[in-house]
C-alpha positions as CSV (number, residue, x, y, z in Angstrom):
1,X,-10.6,-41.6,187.1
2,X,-10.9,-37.9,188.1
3,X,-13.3,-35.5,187.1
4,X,-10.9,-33.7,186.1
5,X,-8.5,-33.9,183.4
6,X,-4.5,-34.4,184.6
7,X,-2.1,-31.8,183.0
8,X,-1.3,-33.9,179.9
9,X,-4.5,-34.1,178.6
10,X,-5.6,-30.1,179.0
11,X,-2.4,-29.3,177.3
12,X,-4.3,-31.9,174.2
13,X,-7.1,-29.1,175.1
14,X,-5.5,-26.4,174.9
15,X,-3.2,-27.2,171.7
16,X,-6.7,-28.5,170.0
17,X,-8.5,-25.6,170.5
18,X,-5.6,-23.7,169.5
19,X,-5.5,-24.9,165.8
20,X,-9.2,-25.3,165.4
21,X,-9.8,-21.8,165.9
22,X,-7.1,-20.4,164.0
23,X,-8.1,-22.6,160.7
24,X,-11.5,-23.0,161.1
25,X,-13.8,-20.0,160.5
26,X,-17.7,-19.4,160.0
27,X,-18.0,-17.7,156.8
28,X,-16.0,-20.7,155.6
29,X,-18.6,-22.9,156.8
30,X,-21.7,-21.2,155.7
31,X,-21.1,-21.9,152.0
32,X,-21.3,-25.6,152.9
33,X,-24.3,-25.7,153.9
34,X,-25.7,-25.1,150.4
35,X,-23.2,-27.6,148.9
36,X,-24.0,-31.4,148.6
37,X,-20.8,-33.5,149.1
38,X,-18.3,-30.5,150.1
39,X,-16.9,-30.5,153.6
40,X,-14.5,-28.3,155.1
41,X,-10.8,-29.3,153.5
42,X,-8.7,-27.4,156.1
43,X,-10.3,-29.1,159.5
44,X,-9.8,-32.6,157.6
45,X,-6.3,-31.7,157.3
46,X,-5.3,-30.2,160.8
47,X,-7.0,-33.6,162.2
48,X,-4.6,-35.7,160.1
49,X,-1.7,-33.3,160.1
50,X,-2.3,-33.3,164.2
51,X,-2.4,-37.0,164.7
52,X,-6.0,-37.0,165.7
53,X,-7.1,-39.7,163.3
54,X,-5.0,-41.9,165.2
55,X,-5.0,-41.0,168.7
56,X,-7.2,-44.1,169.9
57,X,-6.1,-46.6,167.7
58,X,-2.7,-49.4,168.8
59,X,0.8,-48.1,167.7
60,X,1.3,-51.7,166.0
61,X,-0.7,-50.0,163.3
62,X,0.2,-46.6,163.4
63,X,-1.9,-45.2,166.1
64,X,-1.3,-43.4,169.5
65,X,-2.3,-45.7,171.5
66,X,-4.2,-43.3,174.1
67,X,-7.8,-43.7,174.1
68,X,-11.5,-42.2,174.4
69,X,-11.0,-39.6,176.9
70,X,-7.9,-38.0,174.8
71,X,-10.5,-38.2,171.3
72,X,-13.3,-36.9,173.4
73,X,-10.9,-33.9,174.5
74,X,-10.4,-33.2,170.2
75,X,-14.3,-33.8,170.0
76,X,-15.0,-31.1,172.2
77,X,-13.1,-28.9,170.9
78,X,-14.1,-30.0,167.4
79,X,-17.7,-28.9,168.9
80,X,-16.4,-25.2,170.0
81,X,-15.3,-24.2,166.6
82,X,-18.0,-26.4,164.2
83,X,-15.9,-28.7,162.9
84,X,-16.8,-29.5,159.1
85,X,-16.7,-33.2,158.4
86,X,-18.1,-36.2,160.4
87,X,-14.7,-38.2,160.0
88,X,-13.0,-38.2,163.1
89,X,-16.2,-39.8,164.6
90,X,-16.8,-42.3,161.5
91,X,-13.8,-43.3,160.8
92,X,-12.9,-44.0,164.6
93,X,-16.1,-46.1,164.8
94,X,-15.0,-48.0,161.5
95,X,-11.7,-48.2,163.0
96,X,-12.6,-49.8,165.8
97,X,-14.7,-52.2,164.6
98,X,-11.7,-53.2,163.0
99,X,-9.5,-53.4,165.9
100,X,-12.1,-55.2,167.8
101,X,-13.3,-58.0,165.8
102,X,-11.2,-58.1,162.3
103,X,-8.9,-60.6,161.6
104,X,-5.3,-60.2,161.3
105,X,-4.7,-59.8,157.7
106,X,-7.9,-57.0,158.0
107,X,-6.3,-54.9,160.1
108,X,-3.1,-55.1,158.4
109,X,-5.2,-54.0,155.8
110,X,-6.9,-51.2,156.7
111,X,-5.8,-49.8,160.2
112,X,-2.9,-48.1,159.3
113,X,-5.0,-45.9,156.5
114,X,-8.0,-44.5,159.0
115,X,-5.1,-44.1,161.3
116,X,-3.5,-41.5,158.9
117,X,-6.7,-40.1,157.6
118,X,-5.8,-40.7,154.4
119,X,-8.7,-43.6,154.2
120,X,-11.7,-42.3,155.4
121,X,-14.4,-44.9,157.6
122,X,-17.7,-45.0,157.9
123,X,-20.3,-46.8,159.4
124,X,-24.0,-48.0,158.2
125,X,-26.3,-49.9,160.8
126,X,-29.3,-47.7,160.8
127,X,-33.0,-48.3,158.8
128,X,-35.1,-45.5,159.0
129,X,-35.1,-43.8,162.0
130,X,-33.8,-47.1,164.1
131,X,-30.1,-47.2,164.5
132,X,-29.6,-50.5,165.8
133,X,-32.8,-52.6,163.9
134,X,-33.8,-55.8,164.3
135,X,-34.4,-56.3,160.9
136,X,-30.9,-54.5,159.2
137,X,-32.0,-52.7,155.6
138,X,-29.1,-54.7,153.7
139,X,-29.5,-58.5,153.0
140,X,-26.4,-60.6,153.0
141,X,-26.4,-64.3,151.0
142,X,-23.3,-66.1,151.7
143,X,-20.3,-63.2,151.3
144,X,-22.7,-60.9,149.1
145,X,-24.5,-57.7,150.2
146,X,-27.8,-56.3,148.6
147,X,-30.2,-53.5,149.6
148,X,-29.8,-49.5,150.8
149,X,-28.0,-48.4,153.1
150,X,-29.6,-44.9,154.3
151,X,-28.5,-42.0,155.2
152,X,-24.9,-42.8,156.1
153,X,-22.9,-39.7,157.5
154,X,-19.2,-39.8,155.7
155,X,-20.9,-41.7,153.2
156,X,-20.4,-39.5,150.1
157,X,-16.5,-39.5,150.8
158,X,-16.1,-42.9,153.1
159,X,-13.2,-45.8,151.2
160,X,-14.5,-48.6,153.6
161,X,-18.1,-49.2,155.4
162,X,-18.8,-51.3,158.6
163,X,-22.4,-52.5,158.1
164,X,-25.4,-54.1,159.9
165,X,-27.0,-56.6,157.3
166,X,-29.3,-59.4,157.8
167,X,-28.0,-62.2,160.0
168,X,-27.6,-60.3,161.5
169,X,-24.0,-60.0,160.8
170,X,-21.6,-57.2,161.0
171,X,-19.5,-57.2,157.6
172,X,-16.8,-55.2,156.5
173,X,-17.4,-53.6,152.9
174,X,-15.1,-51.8,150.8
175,X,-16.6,-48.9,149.0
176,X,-14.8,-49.1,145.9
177,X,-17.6,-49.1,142.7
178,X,-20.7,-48.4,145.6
179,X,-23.6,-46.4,144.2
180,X,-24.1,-43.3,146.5
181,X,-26.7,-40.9,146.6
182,X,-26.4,-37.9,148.2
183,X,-28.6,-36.9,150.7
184,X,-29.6,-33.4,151.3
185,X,-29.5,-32.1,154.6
186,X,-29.8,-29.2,156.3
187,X,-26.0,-29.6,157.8
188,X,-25.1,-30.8,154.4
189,X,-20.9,-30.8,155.5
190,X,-21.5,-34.3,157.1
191,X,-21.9,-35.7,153.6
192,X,-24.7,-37.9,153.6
193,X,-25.3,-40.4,151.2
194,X,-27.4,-43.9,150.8
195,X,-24.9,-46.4,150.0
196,X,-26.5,-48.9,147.5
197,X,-25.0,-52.2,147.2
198,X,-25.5,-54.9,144.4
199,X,-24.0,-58.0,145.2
200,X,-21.3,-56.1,146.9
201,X,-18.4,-58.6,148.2
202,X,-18.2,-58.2,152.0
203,X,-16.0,-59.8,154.7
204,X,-17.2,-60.4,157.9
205,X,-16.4,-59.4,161.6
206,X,-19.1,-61.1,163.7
207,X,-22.4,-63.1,163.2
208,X,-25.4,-64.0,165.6
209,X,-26.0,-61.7,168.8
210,X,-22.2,-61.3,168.7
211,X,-22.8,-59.0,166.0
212,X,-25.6,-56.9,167.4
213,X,-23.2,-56.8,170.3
214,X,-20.6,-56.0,168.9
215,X,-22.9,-53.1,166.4
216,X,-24.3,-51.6,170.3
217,X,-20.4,-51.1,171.2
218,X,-19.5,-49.5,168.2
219,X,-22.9,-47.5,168.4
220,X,-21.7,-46.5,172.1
221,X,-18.4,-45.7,171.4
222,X,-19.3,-42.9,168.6
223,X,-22.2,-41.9,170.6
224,X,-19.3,-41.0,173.6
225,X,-17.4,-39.1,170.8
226,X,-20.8,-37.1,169.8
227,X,-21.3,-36.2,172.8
228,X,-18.0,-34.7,173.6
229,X,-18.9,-32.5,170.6
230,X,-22.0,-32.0,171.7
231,X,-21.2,-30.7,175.0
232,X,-18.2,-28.4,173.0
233,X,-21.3,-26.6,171.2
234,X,-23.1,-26.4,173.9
235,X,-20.4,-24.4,175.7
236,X,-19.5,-22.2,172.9
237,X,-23.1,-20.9,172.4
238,X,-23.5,-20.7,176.0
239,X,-20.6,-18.2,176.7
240,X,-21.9,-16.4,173.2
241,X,-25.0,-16.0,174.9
242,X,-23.5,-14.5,178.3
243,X,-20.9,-11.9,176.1
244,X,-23.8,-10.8,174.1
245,X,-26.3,-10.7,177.2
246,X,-23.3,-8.0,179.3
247,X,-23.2,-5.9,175.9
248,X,-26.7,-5.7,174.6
249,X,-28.5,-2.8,176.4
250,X,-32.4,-2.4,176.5
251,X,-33.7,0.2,178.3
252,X,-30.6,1.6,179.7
253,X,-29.0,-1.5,181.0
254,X,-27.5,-5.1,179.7
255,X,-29.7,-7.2,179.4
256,X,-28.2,-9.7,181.6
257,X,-29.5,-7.9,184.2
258,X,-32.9,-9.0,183.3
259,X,-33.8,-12.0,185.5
260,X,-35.2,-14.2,182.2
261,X,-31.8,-13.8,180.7
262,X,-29.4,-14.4,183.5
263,X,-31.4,-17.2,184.6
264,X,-31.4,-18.8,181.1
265,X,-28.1,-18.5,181.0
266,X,-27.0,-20.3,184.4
267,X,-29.6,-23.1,183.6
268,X,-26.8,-23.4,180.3
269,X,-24.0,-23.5,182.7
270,X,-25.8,-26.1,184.3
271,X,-26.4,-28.2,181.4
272,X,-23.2,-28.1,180.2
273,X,-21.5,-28.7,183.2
274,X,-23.5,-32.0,183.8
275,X,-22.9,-33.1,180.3
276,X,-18.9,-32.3,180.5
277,X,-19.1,-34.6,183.5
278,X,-21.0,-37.8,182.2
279,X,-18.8,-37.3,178.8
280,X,-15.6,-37.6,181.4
281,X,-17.0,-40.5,183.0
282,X,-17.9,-42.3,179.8
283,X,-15.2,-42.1,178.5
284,X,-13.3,-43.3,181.3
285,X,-15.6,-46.5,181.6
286,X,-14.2,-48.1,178.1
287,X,-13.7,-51.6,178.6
288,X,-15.9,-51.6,181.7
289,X,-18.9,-53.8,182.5
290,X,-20.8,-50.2,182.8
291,X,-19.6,-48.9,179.6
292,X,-23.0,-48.9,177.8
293,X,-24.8,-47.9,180.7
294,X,-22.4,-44.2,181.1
295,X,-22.5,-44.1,177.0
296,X,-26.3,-43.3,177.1
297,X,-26.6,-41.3,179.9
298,X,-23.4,-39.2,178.3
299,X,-25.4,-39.0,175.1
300,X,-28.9,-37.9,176.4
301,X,-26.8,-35.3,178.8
302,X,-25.2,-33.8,175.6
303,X,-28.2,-34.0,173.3
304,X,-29.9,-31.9,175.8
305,X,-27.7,-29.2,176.5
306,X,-26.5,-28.7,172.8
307,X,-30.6,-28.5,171.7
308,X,-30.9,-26.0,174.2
309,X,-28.5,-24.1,173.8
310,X,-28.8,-23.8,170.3
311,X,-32.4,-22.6,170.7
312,X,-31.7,-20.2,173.9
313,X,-28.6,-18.4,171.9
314,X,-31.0,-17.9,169.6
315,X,-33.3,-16.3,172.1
316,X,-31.3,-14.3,173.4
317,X,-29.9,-12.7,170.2
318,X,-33.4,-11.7,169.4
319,X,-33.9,-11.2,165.6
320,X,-30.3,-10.3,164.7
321,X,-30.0,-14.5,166.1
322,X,-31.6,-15.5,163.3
323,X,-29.3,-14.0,160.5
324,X,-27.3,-15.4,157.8
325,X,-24.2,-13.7,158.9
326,X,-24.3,-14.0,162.8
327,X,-24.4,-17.7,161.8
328,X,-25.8,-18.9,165.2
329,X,-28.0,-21.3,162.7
330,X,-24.8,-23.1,162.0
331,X,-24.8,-24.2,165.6
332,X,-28.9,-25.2,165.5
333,X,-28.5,-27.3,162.0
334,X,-25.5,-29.3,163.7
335,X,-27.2,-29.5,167.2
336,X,-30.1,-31.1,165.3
337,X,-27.9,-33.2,162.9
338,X,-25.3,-34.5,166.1
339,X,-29.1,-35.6,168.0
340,X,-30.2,-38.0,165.3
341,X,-26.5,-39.6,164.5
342,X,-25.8,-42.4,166.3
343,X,-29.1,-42.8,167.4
344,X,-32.1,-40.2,168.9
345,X,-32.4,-39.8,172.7
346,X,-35.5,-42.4,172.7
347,X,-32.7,-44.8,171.4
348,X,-30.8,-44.1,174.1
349,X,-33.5,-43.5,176.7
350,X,-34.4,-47.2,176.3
351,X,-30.9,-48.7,176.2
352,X,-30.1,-46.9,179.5
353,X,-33.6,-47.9,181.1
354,X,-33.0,-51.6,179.7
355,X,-29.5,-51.4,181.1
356,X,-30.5,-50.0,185.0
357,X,-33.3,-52.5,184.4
358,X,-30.7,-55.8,183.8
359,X,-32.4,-56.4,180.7
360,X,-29.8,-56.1,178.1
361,X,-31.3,-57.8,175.3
């Protein structure tokens, strides 16, 4: 496709932004940060209220039926304006797991739910710091799953969870009567919990390689969203920085006349521009033999120009940057929280090197 996006989908832009910025406000957020298993109410229901939940997933079940570039389009703007809950990236990765490799009667099940919003998706493949192990943290014997599942995001408010176990095998677990512990975070709005299971009945959705597959897809497809919304923060700090650099005055001028801001600030603009262009380009590669391959390089892109924008905002503010009620550390916590989910950028860094490589064990 083109770089750029064709009139339908900035008018999605436009409309998105639109109703994220008139519900969605900082000194909303900030409270969040110090609550375990709160996220923000009114951005969970403008997503479901808007149709976003079910933008990417088939009309047979209640969806949209558009795809990764329109969700990547919400995700950036989700970005802009901090959106408060991990949802509309868990549940679409739960989602289309489902869509992908559930049976039937499973997607009859639960596809038209995640496609409303009003069942909430999330999905556990991580141990540790390793979001795609060879050795899964969850054991499953015959249709029964044991073991931890850590640090799920959504996991405090998720109904159903699309899990990694041993196998390997990619299973399909309803949450009803899990054990969760919250996990405290410093971006605790993306509800983080361990998901304990004892003898949990599971169904399955692939086993073998087929599953790790199938686990790197899903991985990829999330990682895509992320980085829309990576590339969204990223953009908003960027043009905070540049308004604050032309009104700010040290020794009689702006101080975007000073050659260490301006330039800091155009190395933004170049950052976000490069990431706004993989992110396009990724998500037009769904269903390509390439798909992986764009996926990573979208995600280290983003990763690096949300990081460093967060940090150079900062910067620039001075000390006022690192107040409570400029809340510029709202876009720092979620810049570091957005790098680890779906995987770090040495994850990544190796798929992408693996993949340019032709080794895609």
């Amino acid at each position: 496709m083109s770089i750029l996006y064709d009139e339908g989908q900035q008018a999605i832009a436009t409309e998105s932004r639109r109703a994220l910025e008139a519900r969605v406000s900082k000194d909303e957020l900030l409270p969040l940060l110090q609550t375990q298993g709160a996220y923000h109410q009114p951005f969970w229901t403008t997503a479901k209220e808007q149709g976003w939940t079910a933008l990417a997933l088939p009309e047979a079940h209640g969806g949209l039926a558009l795809g990764l570039i329109e969700l990547g389009l919400i995700a950036h703007q989700a970005g802009r304006t901090l959106s408060g809950a991990p949802f509309l990236t868990s549940s679409f990765g739960a989602a289309k797991a489902i869509e992908l490799y559930g049976s039937d009667e499973q997607k009859a099940r639960w596809l038209p739910g995640l496609a409303s919003g009003e069942t909430i998706g999330a999905i556990a493949f991580a141990a540790g710091p390793d979001p795609l192990p060879a050795e899964p943290a969850v054991t499953l014997t015959g249709d029964r799953l044991t073991g931890i599942a850590g640090a799920v995001s959504g996991g405090l408010s998720a109904d159903v969870a699309v899990v990694l176990a041993s196998g390997p095998a990619l299973v399909l677990v309803d949450l009803t009567g899990v054990e969760r512990t919250a996990v405290d975070s410093f971006d605790n709005s993306r509800c983080i919990a361990d998901l304990s299971f004892a003898d949990t009945p599971t169904e399955t959705l692939a086993t073998g390689e087929a599953a790790r597959a199938a686990a790197l897809h899903i991985l990829a497809l999330q990682a895509v969203v992320t980085a829309h919304e990576q590339t969204g923060g990223a953009e908003v700090l960027m043009e905070i920085a540049r308004d604050y650099a032309v009104t700010r005055k040290a020794f009689g001028q702006p101080i975007g006349a000073f050659q260490s801001i301006k330039h800091r600030i155009a190395e933004l603009y170049g950052l976000v521009e490069l990431a706004r262009a993989n992110c396009i380009h990724a998500a037009s590669r769904e269903g390509q033999a390439d798909f992986i391959t764009a996926a990573a390089a979208a995600r280290l892109s983003a990763t690096e120009a949300y990081d460093t924008a967060a940090r150079d905002c900062v910067q620039i503010h001075g000390g006022i940057g690192v107040t409570w009620e400029i809340g510029l550390h709202l876009h720092m916590r979620r810049a570091r929280s957005l790098a680890l989910e779906q995987g770090s950028s040495f994850f990544w860094e190796d798929v992408l090197v693996d993949r340019l490589a032709g080794d895609e064990a």
